[in-house]
PDB file with SEQRES, HELIX, SHEET and CRYST1 records, atoms N, CA, C and O in Angstrom:
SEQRES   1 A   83  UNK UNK UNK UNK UNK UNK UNK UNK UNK UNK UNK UNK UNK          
SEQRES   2 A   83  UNK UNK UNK UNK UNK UNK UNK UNK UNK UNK UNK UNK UNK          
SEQRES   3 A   83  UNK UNK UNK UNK UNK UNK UNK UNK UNK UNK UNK UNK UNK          
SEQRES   4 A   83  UNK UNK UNK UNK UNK UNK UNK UNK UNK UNK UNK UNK UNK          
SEQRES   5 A   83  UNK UNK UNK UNK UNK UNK UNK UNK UNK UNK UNK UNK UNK          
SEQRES   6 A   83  UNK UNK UNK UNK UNK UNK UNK UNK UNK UNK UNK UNK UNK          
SEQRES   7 A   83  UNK UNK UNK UNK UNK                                          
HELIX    1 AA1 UNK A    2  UNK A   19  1                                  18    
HELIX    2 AA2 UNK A   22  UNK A   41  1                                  20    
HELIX    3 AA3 UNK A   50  UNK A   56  1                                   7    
HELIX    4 AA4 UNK A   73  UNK A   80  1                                   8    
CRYST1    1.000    1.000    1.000  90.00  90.00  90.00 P 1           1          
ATOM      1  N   UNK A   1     -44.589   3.651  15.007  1.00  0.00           N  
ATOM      2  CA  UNK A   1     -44.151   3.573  13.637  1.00  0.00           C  
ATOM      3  C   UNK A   1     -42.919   4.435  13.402  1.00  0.00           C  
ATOM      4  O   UNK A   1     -42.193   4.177  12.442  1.00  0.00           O  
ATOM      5  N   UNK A   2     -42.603   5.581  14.336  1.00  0.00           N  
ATOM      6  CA  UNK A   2     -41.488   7.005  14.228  1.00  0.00           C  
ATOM      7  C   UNK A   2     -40.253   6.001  14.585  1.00  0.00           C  
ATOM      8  O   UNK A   2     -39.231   5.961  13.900  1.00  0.00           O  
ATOM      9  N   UNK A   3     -40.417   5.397  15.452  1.00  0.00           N  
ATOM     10  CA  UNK A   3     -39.231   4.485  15.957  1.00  0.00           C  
ATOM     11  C   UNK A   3     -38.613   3.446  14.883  1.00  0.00           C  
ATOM     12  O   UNK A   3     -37.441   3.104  14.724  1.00  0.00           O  
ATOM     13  N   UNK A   4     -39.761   3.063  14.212  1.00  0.00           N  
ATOM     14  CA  UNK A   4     -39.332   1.627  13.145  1.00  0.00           C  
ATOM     15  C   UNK A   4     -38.659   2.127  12.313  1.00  0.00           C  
ATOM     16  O   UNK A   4     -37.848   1.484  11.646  1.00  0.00           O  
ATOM     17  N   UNK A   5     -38.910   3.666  12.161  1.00  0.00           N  
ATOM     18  CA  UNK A   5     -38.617   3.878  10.499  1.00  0.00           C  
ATOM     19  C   UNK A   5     -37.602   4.945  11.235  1.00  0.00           C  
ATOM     20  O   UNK A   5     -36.931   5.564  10.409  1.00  0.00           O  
ATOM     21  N   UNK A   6     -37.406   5.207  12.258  1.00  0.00           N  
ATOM     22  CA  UNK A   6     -35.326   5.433  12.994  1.00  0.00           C  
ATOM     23  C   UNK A   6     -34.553   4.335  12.845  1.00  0.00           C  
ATOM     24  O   UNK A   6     -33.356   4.381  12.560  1.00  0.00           O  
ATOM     25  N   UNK A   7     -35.195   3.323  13.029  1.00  0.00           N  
ATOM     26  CA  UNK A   7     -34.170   1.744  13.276  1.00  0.00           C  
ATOM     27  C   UNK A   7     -33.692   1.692  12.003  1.00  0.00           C  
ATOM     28  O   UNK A   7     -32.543   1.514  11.597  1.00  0.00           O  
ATOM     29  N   UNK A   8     -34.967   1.914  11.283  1.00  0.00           N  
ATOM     30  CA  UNK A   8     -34.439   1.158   9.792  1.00  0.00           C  
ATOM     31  C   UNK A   8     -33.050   2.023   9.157  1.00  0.00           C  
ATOM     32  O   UNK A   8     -31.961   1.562   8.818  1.00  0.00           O  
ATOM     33  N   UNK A   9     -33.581   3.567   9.139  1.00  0.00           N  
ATOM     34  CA  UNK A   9     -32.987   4.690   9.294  1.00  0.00           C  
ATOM     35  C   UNK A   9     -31.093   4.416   9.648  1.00  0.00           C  
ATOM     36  O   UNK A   9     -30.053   4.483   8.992  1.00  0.00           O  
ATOM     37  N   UNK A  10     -31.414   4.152  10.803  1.00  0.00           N  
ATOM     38  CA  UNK A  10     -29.968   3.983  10.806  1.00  0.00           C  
ATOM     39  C   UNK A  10     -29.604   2.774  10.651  1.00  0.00           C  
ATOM     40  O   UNK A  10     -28.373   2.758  10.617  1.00  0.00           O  
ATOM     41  N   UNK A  11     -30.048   1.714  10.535  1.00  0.00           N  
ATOM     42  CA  UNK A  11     -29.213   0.092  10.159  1.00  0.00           C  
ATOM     43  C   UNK A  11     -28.999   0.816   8.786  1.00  0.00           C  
ATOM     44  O   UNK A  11     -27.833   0.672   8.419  1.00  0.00           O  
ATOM     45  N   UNK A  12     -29.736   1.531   7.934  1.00  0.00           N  
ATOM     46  CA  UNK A  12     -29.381   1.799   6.292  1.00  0.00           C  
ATOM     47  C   UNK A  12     -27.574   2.374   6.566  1.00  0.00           C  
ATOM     48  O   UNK A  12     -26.476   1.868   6.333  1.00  0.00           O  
ATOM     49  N   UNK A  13     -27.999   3.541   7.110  1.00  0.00           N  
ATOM     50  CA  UNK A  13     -26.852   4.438   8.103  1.00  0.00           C  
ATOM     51  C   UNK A  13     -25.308   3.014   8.233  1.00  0.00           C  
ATOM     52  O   UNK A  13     -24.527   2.556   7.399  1.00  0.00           O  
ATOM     53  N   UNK A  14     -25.435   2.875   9.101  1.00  0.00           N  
ATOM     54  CA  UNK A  14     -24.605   1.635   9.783  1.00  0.00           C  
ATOM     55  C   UNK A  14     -24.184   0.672   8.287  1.00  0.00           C  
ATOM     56  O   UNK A  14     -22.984   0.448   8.133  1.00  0.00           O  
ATOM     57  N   UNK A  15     -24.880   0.284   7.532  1.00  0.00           N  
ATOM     58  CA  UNK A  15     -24.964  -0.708   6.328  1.00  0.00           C  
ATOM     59  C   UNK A  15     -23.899  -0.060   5.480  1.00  0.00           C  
ATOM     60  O   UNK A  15     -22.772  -0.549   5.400  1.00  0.00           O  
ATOM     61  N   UNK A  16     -24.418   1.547   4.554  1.00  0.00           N  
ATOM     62  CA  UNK A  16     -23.453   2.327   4.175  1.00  0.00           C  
ATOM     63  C   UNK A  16     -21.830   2.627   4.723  1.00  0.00           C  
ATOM     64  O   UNK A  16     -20.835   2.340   4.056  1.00  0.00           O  
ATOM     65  N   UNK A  17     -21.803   3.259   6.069  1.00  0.00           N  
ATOM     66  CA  UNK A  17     -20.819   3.460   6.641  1.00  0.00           C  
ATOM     67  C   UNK A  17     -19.563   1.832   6.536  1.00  0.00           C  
ATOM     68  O   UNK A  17     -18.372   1.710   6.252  1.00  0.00           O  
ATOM     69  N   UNK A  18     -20.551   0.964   6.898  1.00  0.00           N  
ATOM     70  CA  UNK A  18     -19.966  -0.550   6.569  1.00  0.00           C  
ATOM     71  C   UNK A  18     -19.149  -0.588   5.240  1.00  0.00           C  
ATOM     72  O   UNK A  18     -18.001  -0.951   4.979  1.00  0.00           O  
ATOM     73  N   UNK A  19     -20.112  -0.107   4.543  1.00  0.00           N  
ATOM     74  CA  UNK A  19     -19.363  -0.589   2.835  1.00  0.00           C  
ATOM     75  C   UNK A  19     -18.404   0.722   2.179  1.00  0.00           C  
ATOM     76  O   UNK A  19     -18.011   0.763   1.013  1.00  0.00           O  
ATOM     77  N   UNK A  20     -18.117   1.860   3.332  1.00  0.00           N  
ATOM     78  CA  UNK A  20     -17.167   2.889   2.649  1.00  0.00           C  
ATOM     79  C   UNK A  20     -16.224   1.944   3.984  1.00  0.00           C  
ATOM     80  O   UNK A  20     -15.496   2.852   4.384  1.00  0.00           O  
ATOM     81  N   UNK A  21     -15.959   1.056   4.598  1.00  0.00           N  
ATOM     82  CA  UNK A  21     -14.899   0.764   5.525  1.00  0.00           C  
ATOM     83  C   UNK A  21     -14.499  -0.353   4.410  1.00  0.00           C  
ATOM     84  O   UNK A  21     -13.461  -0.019   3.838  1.00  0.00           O  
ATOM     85  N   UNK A  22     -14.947  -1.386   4.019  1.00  0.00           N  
ATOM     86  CA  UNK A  22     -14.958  -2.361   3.246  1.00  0.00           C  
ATOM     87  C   UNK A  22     -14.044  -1.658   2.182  1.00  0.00           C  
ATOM     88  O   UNK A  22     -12.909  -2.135   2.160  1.00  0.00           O  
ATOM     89  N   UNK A  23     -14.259  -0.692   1.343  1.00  0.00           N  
ATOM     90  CA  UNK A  23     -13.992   0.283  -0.072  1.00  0.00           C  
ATOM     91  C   UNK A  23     -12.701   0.704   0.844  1.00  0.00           C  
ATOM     92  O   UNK A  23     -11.914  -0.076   0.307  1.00  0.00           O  
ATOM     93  N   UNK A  24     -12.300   1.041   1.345  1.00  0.00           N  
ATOM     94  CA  UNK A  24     -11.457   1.480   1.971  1.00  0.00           C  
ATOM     95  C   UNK A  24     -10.059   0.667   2.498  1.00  0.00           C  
ATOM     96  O   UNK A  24      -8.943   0.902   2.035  1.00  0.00           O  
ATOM     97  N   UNK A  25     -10.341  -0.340   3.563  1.00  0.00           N  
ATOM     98  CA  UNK A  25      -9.427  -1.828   3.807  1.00  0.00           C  
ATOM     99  C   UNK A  25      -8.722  -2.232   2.448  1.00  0.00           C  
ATOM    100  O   UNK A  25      -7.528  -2.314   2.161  1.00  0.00           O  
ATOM    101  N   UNK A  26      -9.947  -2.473   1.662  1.00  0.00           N  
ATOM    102  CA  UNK A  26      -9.746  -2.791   0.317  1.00  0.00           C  
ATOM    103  C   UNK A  26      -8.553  -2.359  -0.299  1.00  0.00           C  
ATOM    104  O   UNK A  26      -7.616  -3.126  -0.525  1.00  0.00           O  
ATOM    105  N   UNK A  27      -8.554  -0.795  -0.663  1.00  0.00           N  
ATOM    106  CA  UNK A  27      -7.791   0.119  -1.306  1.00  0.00           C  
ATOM    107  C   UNK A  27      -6.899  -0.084  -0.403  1.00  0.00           C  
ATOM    108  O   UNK A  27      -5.895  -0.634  -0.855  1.00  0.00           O  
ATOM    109  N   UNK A  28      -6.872   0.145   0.703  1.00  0.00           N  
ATOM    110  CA  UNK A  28      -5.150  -0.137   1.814  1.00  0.00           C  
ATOM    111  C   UNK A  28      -4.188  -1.474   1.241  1.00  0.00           C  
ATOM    112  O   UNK A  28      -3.061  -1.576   0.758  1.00  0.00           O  
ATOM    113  N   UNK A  29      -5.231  -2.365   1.563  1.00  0.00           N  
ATOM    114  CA  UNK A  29      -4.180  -3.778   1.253  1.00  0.00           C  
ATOM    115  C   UNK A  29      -3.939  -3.493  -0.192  1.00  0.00           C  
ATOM    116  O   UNK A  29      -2.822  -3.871  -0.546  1.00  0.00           O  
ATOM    117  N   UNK A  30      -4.523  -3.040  -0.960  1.00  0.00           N  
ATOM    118  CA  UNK A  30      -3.946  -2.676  -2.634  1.00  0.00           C  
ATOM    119  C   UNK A  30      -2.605  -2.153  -2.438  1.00  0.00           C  
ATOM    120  O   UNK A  30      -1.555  -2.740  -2.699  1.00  0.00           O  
ATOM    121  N   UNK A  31      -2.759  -0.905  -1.916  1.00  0.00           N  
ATOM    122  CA  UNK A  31      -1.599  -0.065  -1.476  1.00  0.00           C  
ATOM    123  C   UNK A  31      -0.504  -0.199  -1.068  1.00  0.00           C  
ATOM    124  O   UNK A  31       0.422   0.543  -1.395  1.00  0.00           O  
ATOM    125  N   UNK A  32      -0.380  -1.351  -0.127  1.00  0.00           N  
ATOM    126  CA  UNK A  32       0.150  -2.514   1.484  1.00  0.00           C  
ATOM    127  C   UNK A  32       0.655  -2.776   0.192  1.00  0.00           C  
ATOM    128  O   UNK A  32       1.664  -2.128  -0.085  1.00  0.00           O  
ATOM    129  N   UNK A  33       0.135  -3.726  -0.878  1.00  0.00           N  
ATOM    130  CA  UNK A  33       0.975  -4.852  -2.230  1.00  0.00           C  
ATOM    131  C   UNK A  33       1.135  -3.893  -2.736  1.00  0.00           C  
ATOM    132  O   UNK A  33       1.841  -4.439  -3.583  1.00  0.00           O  
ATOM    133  N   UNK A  34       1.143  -2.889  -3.037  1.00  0.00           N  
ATOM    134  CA  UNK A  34       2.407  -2.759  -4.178  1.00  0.00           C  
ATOM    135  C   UNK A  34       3.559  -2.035  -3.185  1.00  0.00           C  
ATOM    136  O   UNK A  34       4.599  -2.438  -3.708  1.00  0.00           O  
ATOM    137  N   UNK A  35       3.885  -1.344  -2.253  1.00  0.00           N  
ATOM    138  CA  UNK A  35       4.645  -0.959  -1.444  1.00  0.00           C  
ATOM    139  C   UNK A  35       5.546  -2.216  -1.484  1.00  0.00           C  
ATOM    140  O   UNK A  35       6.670  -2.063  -1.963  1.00  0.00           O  
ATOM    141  N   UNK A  36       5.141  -3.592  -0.981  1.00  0.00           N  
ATOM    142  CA  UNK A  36       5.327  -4.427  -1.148  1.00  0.00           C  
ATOM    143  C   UNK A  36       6.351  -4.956  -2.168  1.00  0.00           C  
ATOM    144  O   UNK A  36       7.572  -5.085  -2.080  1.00  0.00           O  
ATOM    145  N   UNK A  37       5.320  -5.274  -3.352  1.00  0.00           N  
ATOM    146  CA  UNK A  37       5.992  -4.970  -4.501  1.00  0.00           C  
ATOM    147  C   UNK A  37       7.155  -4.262  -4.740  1.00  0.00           C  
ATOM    148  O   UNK A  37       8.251  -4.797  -4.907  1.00  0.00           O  
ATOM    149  N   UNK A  38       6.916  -2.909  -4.765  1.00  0.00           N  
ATOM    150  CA  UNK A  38       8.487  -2.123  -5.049  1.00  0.00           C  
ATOM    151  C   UNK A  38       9.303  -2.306  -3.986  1.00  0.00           C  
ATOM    152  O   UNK A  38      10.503  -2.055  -4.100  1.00  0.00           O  
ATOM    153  N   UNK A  39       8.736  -2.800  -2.728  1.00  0.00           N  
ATOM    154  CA  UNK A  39      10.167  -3.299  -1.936  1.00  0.00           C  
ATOM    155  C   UNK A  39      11.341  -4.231  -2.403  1.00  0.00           C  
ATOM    156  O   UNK A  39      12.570  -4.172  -2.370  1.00  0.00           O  
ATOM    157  N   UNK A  40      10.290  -5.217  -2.901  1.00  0.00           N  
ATOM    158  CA  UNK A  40      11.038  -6.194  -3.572  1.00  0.00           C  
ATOM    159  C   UNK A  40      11.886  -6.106  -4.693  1.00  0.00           C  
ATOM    160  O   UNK A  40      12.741  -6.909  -5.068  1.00  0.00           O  
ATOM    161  N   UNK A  41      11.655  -5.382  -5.021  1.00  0.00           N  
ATOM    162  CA  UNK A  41      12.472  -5.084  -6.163  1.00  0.00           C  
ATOM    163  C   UNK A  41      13.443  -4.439  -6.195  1.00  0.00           C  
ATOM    164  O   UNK A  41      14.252  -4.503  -7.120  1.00  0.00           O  
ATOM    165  N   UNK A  42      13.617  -3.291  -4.659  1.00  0.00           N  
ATOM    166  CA  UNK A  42      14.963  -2.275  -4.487  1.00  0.00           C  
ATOM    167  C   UNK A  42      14.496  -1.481  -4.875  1.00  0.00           C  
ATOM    168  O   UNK A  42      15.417  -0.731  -5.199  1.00  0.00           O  
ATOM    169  N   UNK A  43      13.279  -0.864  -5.202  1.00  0.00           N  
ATOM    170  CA  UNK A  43      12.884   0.341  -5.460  1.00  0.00           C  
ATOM    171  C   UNK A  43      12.111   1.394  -4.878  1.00  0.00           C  
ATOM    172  O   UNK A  43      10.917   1.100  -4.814  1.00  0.00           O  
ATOM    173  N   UNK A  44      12.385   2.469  -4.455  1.00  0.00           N  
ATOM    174  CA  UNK A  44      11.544   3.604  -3.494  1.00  0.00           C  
ATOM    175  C   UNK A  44      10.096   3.457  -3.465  1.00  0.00           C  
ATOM    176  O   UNK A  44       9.210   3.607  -4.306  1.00  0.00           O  
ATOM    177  N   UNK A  45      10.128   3.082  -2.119  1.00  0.00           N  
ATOM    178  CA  UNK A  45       8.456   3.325  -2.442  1.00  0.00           C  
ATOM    179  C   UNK A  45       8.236   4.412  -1.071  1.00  0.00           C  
ATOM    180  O   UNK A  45       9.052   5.179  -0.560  1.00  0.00           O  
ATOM    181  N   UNK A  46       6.610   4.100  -0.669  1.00  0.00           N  
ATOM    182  CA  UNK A  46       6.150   5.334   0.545  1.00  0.00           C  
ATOM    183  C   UNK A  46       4.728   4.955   0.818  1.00  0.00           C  
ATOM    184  O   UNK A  46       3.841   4.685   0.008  1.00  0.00           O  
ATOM    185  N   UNK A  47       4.689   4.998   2.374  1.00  0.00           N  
ATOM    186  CA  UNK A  47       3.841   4.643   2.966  1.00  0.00           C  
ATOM    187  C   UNK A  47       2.367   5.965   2.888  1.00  0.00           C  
ATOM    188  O   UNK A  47       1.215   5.631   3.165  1.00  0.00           O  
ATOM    189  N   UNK A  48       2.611   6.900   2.616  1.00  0.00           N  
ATOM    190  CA  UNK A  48       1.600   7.834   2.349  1.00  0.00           C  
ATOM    191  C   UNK A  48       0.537   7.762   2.071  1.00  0.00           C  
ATOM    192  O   UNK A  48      -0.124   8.686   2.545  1.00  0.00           O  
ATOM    193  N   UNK A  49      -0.116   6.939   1.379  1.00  0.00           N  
ATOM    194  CA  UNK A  49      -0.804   6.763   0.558  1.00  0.00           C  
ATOM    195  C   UNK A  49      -1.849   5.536   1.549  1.00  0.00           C  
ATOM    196  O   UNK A  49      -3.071   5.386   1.566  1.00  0.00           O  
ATOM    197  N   UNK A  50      -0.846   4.878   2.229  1.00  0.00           N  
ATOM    198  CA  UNK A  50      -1.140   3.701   2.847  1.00  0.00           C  
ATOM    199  C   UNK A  50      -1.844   4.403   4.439  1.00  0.00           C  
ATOM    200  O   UNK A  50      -2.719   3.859   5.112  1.00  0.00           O  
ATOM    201  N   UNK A  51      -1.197   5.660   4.727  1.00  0.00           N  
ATOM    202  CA  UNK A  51      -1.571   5.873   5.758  1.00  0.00           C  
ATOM    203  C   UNK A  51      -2.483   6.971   5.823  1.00  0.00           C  
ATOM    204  O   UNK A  51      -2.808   7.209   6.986  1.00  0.00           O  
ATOM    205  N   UNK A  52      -2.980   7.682   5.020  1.00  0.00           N  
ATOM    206  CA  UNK A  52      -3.807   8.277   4.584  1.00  0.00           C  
ATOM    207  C   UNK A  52      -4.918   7.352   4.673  1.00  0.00           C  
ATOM    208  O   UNK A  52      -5.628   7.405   5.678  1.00  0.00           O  
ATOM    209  N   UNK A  53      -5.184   6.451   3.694  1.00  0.00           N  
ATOM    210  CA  UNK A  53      -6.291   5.796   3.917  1.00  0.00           C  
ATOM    211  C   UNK A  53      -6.551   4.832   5.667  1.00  0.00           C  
ATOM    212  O   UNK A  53      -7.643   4.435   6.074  1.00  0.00           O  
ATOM    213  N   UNK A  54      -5.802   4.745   6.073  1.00  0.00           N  
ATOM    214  CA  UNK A  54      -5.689   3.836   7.353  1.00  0.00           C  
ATOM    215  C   UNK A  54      -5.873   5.258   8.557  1.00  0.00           C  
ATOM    216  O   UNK A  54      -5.751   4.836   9.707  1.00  0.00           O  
ATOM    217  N   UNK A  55      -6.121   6.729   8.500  1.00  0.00           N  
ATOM    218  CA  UNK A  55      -6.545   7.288   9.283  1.00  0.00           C  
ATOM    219  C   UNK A  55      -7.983   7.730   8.617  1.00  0.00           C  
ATOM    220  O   UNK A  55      -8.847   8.215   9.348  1.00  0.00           O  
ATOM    221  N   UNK A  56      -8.192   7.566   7.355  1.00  0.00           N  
ATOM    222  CA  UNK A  56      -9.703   7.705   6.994  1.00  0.00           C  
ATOM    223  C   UNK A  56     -10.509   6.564   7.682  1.00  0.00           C  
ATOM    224  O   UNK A  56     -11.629   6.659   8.184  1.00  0.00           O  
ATOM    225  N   UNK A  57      -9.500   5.179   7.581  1.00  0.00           N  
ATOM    226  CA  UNK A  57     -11.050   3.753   8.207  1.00  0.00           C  
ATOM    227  C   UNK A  57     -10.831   4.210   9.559  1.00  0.00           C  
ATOM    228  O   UNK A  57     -11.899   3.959  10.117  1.00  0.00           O  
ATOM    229  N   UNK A  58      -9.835   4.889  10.643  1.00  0.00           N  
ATOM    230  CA  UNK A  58      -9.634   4.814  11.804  1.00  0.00           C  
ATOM    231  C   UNK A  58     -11.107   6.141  12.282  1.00  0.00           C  
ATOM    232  O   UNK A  58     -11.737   6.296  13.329  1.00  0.00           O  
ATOM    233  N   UNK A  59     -11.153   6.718  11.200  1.00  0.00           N  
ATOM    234  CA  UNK A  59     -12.260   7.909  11.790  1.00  0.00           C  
ATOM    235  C   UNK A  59     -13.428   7.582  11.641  1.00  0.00           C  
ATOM    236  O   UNK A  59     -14.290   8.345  12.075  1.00  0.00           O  
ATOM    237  N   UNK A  60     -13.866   6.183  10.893  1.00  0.00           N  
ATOM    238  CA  UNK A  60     -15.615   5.461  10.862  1.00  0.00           C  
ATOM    239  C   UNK A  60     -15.614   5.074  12.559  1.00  0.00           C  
ATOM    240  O   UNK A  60     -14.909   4.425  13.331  1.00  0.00           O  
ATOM    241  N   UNK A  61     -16.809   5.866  12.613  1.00  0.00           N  
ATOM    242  CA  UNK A  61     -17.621   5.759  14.091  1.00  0.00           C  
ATOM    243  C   UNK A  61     -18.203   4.434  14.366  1.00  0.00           C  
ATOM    244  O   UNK A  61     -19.203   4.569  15.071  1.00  0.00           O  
ATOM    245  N   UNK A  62     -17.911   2.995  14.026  1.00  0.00           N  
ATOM    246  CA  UNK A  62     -18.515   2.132  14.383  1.00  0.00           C  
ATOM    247  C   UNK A  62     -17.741   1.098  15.509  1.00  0.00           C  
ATOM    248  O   UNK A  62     -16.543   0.955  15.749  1.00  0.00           O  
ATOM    249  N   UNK A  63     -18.786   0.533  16.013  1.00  0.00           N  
ATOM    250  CA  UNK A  63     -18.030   0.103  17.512  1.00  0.00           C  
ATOM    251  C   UNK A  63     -17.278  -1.132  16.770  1.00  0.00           C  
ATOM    252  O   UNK A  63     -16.172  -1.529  17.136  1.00  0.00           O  
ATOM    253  N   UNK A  64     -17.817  -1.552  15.962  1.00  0.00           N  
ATOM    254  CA  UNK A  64     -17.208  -3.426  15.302  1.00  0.00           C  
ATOM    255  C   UNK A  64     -16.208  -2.933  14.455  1.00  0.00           C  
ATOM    256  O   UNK A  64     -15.379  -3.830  14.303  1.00  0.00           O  
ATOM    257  N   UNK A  65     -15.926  -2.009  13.885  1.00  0.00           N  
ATOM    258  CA  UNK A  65     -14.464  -1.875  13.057  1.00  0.00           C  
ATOM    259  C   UNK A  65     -14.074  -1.736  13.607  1.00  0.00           C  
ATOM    260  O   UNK A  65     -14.441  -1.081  14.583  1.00  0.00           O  
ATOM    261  N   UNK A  66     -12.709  -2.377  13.396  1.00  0.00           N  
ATOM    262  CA  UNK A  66     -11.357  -2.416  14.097  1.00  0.00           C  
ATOM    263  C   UNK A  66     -10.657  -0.815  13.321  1.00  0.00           C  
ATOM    264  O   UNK A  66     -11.031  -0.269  12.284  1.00  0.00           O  
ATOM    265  N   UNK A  67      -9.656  -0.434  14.189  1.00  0.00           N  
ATOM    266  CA  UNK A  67      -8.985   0.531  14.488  1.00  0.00           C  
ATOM    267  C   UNK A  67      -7.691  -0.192  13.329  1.00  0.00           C  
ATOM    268  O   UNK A  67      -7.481  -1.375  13.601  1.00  0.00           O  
ATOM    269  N   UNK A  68      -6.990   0.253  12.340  1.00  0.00           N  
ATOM    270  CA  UNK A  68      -5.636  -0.141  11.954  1.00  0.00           C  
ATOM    271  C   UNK A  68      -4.653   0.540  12.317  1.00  0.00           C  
ATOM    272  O   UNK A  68      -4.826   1.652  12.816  1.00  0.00           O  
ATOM    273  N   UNK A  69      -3.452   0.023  12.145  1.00  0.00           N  
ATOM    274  CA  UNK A  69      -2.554   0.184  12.801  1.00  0.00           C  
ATOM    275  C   UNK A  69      -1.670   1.222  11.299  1.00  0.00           C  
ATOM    276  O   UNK A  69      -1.512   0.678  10.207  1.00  0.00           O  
ATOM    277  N   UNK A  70      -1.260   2.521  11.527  1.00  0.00           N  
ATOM    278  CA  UNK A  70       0.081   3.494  10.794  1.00  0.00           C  
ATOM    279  C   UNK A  70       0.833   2.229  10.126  1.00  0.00           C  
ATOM    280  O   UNK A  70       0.690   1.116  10.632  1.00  0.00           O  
ATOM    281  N   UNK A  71       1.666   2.428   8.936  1.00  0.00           N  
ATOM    282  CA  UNK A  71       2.690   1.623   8.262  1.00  0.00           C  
ATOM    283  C   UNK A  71       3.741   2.553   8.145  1.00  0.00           C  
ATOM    284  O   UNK A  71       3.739   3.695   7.685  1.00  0.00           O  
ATOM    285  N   UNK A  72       4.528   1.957   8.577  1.00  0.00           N  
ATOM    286  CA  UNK A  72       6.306   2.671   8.203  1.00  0.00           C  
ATOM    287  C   UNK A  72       6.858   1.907   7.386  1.00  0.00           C  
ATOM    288  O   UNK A  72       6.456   0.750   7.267  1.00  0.00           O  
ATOM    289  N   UNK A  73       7.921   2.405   6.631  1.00  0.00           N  
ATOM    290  CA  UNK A  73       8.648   1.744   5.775  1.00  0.00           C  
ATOM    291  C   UNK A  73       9.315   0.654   6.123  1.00  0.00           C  
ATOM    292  O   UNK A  73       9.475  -0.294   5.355  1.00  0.00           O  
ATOM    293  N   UNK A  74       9.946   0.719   7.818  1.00  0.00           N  
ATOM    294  CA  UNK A  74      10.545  -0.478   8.294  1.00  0.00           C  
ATOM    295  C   UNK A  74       9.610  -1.553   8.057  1.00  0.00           C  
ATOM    296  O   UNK A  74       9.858  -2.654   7.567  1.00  0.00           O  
ATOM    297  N   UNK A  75       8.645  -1.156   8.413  1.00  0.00           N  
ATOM    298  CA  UNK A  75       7.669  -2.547   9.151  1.00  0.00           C  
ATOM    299  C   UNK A  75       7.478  -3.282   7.354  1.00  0.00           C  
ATOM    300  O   UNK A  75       7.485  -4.512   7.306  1.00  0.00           O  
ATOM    301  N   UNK A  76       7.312  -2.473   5.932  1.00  0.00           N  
ATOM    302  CA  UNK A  76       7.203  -3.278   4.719  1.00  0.00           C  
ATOM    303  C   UNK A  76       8.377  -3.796   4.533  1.00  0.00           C  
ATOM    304  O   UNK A  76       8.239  -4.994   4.284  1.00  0.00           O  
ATOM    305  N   UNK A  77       9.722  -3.402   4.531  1.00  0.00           N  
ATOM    306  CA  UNK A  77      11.331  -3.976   4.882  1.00  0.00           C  
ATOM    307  C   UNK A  77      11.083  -5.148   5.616  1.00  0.00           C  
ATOM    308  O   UNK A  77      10.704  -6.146   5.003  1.00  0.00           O  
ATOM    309  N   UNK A  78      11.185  -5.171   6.418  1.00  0.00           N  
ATOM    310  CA  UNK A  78      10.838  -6.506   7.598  1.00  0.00           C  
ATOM    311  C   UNK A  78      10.107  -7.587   7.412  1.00  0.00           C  
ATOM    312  O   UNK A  78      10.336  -8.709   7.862  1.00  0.00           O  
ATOM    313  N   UNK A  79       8.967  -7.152   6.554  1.00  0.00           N  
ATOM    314  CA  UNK A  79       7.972  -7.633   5.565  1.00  0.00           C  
ATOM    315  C   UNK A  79       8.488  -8.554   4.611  1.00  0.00           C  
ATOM    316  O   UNK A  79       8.417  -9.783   4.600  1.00  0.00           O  
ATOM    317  N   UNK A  80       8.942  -7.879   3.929  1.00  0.00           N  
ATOM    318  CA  UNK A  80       9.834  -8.299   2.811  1.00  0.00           C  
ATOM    319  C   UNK A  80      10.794  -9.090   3.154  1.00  0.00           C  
ATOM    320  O   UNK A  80      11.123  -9.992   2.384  1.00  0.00           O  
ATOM    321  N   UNK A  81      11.404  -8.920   4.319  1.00  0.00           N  
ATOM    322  CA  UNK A  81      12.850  -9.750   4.207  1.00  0.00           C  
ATOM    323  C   UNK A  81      12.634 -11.665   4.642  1.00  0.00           C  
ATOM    324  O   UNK A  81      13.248 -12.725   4.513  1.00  0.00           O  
ATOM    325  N   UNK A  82      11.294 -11.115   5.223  1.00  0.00           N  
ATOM    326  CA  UNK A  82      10.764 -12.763   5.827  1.00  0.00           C  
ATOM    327  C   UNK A  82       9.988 -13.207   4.723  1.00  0.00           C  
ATOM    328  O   UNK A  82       9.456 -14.256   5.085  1.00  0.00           O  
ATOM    329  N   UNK A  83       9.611 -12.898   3.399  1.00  0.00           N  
ATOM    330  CA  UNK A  83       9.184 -13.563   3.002  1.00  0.00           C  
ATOM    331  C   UNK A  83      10.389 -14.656   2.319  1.00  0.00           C  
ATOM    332  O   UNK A  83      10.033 -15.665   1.711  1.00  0.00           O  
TER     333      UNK A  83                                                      
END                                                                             
């Protein structure tokens, strides 16, 4: 019964950790569009904010999240120019 109620224990564990990665991606691509946004327009923007949160999802311990990748200003420029 000590074992069932570890499993459950951590799938709860694993479930949570899931939905602060979810809360998180989330808030990035928010971040990603408006960077975005003020690119388009000619106006200063900054990846800070963007990469802050993208080394918080990079530090969830789970084997199935993916790792994201740093944003530089080039790479939203570049972004922008192909759309």
């Amino acid at each position: 019964m000590s074992v069932h109620k570890d499993l459950i224990k951590h799938a709860a564990n694993q479930h949570e950790t899931y939905q602060k990665f979810l809360a998180l991606d989330q808030q990035r691509e928010q971040y990603i569009e408006e960077a975005i946004e003020l690119c388009k327009q000619g106006l200063p923007f900054s990846t800070d904010k963007i990469n802050a949160v993208t080394n918080s999802i990079n530090k969830i311990n789970l084997r199935f999240i993916p790792t994201r990748q740093n944003v530089t200003g080039e790479m939203v420029q570049e972004f922008v120019k192909k759309l």
